[in-house]
C-alpha positions in Angstrom: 1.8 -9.5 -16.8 4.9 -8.7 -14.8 3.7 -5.8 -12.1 6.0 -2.9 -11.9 7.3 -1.4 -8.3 8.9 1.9 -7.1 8.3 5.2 -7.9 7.7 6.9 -11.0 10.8 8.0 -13.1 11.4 11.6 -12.6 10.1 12.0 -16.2 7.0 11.1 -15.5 6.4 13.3 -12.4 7.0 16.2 -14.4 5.5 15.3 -17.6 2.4 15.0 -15.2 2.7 18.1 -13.6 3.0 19.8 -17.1 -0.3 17.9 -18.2 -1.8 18.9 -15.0 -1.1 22.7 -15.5 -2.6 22.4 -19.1 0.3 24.1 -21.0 0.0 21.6 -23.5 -3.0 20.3 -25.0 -3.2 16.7 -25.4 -6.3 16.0 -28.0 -5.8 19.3 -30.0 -1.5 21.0 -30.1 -3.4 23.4 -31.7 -4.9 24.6 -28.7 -2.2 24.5 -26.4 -1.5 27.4 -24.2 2.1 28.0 -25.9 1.4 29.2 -29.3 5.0 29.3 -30.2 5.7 26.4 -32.3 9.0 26.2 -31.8 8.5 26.9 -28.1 6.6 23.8 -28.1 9.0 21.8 -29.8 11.5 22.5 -27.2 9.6 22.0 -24.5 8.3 18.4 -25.5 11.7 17.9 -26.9 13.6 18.6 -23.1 10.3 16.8 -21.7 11.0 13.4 -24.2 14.7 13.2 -23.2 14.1 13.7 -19.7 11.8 10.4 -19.8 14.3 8.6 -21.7 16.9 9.3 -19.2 19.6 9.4 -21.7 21.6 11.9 -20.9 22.0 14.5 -17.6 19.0 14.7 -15.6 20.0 17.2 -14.0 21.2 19.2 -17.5 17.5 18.0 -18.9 15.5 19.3 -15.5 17.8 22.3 -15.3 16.7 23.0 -19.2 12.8 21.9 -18.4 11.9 24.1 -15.6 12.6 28.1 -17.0 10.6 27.1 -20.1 8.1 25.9 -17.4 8.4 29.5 -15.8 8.0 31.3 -19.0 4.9 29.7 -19.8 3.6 29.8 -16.4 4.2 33.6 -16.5 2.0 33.5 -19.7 -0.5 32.0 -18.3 -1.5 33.9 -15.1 0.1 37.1 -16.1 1.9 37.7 -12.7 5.5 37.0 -12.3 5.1 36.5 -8.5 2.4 34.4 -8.5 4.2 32.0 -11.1 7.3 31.9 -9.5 5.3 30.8 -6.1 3.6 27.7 -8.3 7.0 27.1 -10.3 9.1 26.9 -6.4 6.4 24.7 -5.2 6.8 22.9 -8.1 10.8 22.7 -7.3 10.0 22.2 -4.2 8.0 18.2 -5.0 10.8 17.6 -7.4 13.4 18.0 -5.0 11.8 16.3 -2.2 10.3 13.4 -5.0 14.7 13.4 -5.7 15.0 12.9 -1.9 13.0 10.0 -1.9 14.2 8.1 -4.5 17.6 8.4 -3.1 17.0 7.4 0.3 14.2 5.3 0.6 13.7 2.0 -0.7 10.4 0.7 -1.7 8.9 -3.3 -1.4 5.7 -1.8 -3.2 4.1 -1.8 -6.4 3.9 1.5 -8.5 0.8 2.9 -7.6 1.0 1.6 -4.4 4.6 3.6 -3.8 2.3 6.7 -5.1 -0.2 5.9 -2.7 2.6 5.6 0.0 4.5 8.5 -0.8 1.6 10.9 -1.2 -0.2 9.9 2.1 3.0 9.8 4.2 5.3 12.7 2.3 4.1 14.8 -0.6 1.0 15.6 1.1 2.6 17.7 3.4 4.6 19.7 1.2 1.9 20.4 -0.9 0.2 22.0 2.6 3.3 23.7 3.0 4.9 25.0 -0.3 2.2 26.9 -2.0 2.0 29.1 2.1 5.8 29.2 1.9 5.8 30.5 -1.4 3.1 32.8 -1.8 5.0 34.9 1.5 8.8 34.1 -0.2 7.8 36.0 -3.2 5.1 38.5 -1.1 2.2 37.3 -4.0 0.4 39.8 -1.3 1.7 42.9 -2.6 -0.2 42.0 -6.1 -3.3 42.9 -4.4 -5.4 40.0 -6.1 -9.0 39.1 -4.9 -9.9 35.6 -4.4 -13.0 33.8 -2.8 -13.2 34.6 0.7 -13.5 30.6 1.4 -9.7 29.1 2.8 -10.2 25.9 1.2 -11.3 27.2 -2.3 -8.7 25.4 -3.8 -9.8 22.1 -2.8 -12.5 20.2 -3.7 -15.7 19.0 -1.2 -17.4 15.7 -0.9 -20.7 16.0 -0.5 -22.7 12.7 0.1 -20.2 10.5 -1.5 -20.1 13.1 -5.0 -17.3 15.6 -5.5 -17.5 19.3 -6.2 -14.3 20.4 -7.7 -12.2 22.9 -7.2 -13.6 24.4 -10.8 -16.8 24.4 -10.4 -16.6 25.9 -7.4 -14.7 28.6 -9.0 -17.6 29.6 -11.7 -20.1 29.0 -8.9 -17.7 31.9 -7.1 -17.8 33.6 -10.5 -21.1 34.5 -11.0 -21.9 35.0 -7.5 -19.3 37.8 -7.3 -21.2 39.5 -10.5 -24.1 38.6 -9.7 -25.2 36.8 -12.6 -26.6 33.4 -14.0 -24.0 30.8 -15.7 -25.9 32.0 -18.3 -25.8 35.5 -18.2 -21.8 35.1 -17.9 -21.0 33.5 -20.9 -23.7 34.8 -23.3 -25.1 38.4 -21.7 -28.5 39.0 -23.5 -29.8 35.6 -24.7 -32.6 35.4 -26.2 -34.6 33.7 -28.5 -33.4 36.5 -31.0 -29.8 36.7 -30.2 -27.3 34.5 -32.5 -23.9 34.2 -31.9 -22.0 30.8 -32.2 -19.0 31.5 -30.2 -20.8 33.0 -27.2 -23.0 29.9 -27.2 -20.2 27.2 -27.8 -18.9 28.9 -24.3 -21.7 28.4 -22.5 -22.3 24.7 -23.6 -18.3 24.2 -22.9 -19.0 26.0 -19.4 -21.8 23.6 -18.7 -19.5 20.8 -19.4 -17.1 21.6 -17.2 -19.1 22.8 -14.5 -20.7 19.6 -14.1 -17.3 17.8 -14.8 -18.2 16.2 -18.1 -14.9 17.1 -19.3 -11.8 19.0 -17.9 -10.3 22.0 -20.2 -6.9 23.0 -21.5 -6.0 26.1 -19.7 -6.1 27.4 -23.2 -9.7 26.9 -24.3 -10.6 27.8 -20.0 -8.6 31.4 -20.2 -10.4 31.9 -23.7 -13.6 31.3 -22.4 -13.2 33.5 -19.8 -12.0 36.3 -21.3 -14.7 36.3 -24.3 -17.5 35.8 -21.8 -15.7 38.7 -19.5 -15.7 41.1 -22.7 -18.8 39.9 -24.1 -20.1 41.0 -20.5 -18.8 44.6 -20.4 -19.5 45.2 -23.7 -23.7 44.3 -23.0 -23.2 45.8 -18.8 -21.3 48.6 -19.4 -21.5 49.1 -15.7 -19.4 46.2 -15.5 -16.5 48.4 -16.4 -15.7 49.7 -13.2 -15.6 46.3 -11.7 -14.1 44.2 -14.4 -10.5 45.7 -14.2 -7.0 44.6 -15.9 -6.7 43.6 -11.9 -9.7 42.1 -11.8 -9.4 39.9 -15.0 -5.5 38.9 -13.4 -7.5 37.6 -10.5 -9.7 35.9 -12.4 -7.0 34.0 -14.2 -5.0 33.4 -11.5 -8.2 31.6 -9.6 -9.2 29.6 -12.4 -5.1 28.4 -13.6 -5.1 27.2 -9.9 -8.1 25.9 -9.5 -8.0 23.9 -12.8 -4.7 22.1 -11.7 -6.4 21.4 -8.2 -9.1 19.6 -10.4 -7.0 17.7 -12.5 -5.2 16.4 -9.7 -8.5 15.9 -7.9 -9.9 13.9 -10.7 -6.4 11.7 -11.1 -6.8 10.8 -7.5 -10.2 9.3 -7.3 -9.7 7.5 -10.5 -6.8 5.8 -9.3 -7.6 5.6 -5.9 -10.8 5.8 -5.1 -13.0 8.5 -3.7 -12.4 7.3 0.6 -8.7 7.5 -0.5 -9.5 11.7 -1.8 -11.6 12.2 1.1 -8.5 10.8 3.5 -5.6 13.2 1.7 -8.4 16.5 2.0 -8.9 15.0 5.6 -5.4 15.9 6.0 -5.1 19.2 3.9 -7.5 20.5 6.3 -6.4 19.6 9.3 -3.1 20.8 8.9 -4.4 24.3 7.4 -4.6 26.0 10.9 -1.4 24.6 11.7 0.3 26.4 8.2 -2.1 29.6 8.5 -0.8 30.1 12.2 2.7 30.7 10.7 1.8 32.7 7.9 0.4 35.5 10.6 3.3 34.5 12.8 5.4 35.7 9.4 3.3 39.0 9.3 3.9 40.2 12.5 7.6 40.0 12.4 7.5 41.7 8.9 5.3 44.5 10.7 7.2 44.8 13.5 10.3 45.4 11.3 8.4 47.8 9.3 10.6 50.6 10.0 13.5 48.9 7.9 12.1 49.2 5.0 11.9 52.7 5.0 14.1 53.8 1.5 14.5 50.1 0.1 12.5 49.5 -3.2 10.1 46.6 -3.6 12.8 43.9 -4.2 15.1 44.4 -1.6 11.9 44.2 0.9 11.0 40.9 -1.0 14.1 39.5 -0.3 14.1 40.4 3.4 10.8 38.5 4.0 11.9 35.5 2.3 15.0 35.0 5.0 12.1 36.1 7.9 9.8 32.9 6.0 12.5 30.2 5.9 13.5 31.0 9.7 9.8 30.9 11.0 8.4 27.7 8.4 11.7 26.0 9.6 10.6 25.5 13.4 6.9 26.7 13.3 3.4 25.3 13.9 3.0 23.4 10.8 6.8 21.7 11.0 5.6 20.0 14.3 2.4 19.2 13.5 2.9 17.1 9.8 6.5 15.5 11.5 4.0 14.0 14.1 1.3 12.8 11.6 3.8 11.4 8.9 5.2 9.1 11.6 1.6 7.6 12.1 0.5 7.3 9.0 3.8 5.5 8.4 2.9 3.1 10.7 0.6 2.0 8.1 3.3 1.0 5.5 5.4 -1.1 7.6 7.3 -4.4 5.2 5.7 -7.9 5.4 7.9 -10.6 7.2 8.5 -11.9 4.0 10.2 -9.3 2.4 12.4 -8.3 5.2 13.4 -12.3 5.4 14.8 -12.5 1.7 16.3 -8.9 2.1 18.4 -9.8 4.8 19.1 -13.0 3.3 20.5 -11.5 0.1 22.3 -8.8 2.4 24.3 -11.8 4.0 24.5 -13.7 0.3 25.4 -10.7 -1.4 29.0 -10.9 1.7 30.2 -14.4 1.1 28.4 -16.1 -1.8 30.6 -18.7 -3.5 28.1 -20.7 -5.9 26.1 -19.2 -8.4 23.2 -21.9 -7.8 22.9 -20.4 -3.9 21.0 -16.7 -5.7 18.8 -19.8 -7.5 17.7 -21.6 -4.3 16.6 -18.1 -2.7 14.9 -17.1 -6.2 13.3 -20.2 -5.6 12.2 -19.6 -2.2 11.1 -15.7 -2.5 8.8 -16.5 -5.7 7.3 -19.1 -3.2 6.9 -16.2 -0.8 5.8 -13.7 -3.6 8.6 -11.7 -2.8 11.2 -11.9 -6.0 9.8 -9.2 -8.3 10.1 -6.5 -5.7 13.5 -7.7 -4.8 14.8 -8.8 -8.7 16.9 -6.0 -8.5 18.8 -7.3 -5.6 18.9 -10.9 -7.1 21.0 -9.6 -10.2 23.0 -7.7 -7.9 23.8 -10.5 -5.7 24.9 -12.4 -9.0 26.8 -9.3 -10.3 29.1 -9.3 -7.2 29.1 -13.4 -7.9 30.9 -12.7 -11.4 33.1 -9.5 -10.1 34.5 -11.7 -7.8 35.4 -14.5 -10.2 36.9 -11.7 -13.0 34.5 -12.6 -15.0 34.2 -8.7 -16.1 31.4 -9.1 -18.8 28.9 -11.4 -16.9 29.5 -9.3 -13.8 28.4 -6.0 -16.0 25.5 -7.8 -17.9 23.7 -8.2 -14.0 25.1 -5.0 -12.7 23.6 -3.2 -15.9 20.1 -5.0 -14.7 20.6 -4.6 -11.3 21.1 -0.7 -11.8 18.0 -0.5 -14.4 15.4 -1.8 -12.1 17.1 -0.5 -8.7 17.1 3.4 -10.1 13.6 3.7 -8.3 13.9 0.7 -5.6 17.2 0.8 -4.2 16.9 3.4 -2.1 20.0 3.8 0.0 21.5 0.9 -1.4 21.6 3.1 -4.7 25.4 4.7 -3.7 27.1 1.2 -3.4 25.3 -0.3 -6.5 25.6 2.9 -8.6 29.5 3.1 -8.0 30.0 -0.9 -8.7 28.2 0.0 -12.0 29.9 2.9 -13.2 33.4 0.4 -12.1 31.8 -2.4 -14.6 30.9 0.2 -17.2 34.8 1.1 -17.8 36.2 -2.7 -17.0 34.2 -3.5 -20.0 34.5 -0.5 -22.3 31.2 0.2 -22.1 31.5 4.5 -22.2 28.1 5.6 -22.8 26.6 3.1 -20.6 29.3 4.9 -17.8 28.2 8.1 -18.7 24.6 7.4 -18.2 25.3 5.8 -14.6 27.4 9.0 -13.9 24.4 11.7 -14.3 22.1 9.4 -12.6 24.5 9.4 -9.8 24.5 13.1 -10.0 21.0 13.9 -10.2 20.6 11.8 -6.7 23.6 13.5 -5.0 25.4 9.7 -4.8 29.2 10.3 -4.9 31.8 8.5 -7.0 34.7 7.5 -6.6 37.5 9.3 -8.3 35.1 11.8 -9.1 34.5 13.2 -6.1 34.6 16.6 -7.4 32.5 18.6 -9.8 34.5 18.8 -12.9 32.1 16.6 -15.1 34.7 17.5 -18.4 35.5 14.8 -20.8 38.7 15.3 -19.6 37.4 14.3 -15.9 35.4 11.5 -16.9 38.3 9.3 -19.2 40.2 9.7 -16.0 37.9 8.4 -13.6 36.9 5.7 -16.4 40.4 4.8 -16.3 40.6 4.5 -13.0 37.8 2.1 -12.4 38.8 0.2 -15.1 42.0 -0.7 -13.5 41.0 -1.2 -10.1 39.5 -3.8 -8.6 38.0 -3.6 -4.5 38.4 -6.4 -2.4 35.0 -5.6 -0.1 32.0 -4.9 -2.4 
């Protein structure tokens, strides 16, 4: 079976972070968090054509991410604290975008993810959700949460794993001061009947001991039946268990669950050393990113006097210019720039690879036979080096035909080339993206030019003739016009 290498289409990142937040059931649509029907169409209909990659990525994330936000909202019931998770969501998109664009990869999927998660994403997920939760001051919400800083995370505990969720129930009852049982069915007895209240309990048990891992639909309705169904038996429970307090509740538990999911994702892949070595990380750098946070406060006390006549909003937006200026040269900057270079160190190409690549780097200038790509095909298969450079053999060969005119044979290898280069290439994307969209028009082929156009957008690769950001119909024919009759002496 041929192996697959790069990174995940874009798709795919964010049809995972959707299935990680739970919005959408995957056993039972029925109990999805969205019970909007035709919300749910849309969604999975923007989410579908995003992974086809059809059309505009940019158009399809651009139409993806406020239904994302709306849902979100739903979900936790606080419009700062979802626009905190849906920024730090932006956030990993946009640097995921960054390192597509820029940096190649010689490894196989999951061992790109392994890569790019130990050496990059890590670090903004320390960073982001801190960032964030100041930028939109989730503070002034007044939420409780467990007093523990790493509540969030999961432990490892002689070699097992306590997740993020069951640390959140254990939090739970302790803060109520009542059994697992006593939550989710008050009064039990051998005399008491009542299905649902039951079904919650065993479903609680379930996930506590991480049998299973809920939608957030069938979590939040446990939790609010067993937090009524508590009240209603403790009546002097209604003091304590507030519209505040049942916000909190939801907010721990949305977060907590998505901290599981990815929790449990990463030691089935990877391995439970490999979860132990990212949380080895997460923790470390936690001082580092909590220093700036109270670096963050002072300023915004010391400029207390400012605010004096401004309403909530206009305060909101001060503190989010005070957070990018201290996050951009604080504590936690210096720290993870120092730690990703080591752990880079890690990752460094075989001899191999870096043999063939320059190799096809010098074919790629000056080949005149067709039978020269053959003989070092030949030679990196006997390395093990061709599938993770087969990209760069049919662009090698593309250039070959574009040189003899050969217009169609040069596009058939281009269109290759560009298919399994879109998450290799790196840097080599902007040459190899423009040289497709030229073959695209020198052989008619419009929609195939259109599709190389909004993947060159959605990186940030610049074309030529279309330097601008007219995207019209209008602008396109032109540029397809001019790339159809142009031909480049240096490719």
């Amino acid at each position: 079976m041929k192996r697959e290498y790069g990174f995940p289409t874009q798709g795919e990142v964010l049809n995972y972070a959707i299935k990680g937040m739970g919005l959408l059931a995957q056993k039972d649509p029925k109990k999805s968090v969205i019970g909007d029907e035709t919300a749910k169409k849309t969604l999975q209909k923007a989410i579908n054509r995003l992974a086809k990659e059809e059309s505009s990525l940019t158009d399809s994330m651009n139409a993806i991410l406020p239904l994302i936000d709306k849902h979100v909202i739903d979900a936790v019931g606080s419009k700062k604290v979802a626009y905190a998770m849906i920024q730090s969501l932006e956030d990993v998109l946009v640097q995921y975008q960054h390192l597509v664009r820029n940096e190649g990869s010689y490894l196989t999927r999951l061992e790109t993810i392994r890569w790019a998660m130990q050496t990059r994403l890590i670090f903004r997920l320390v960073l982001s959700p801190y960032k964030n939760m100041l930028y939109f001051n989730v503070s002034s919400e007044e939420l409780v949460s467990p007093n523990c800083i790493d509540w969030f995370l999961p432990d490892i505990n002689e070699n097992k794993v306590i997740t993020p969720l069951k640390k959140a129930f254990k939090w739970l009852y302790a803060r109520y001061g009542v059994s697992q049982t006593q939550f989710h069915f008050p009064g039990k007895n051998s005399a008491t009947d009542d299905s649902r209240l039951e079904q919650n309990l065993i479903n609680a048990g379930k996930w506590i001991n991480g049998r299973s891992l809920p939608s957030w639909a069938n979590l939040r309705a446990n939790l609010e039946e067993s937090l009524n169904a508590l009240v209603q038996h403790e009546p002097q429970y209604n003091d304590i268990i507030t519209d505040k307090e049942k916000q909190s509740v939801m907010v721990i538990f949305f977060i907590a669950r998505l901290t599981t999911f990815i929790t449990n994702e990463v030691q089935k892949v990877f391995g439970i050393g490999f979860l132990a070595h990212l949380l080895d990380i997460y923790r470390e750098l936690l001082p580092e990113i909590r220093a700036d946070v109270k670096k963050h406060a002072r300023v915004i006390m010391q400029d207390r006097s400012q605010y004096e006549g401004l309403d909530q909003e206009d305060i909101d937006d001060h503190q989010r210019g005070c957070t990018d200026a201290i996050f951009s040269c604080g504590r936690f900057n210096i720290s993870s720039y120092f730690m990703g270079r080591e752990l880079q160190k890690n990752y460094q190409p075989p001899n191999e690879f870096l043999e063939v690549h320059a190799r096809l780097s010098e074919l790629k200038k000056s080949i005149n036979y067709v039978s020269e790509v053959e003989v070092l095909k030949s030679y990196a298969n006997s390395l093990g080096q061709f599938e993770c450079l087969e990209w760069m053999f049919e662009w090698v060969t593309a250039v070959y035909y574009y040189r003899k005119k050969d217009k169609l044979s040069a596009f058939k290898h281009y269109e290759k080339a560009f298919t399994l280069g879109k998450y290799v290439a790196g840097k080599s994307q902007y040459l190899l993206v423009n040289q497709y969209i030229e073959a695209c028009a020198k052989c008619n082929k419009w929609v195939a030019f259109k599709k190389g156009v909004a993947w060159a957008d959605y990186l940030g690769i610049k074309i030529r003739w279309l330097r601008g950001a007219d995207r019209s119909e209008e602008a396109l024919k032109v540029a397809f016009t001019f790339f159809e009759y142009t031909d480049y002496a240096v490719l």
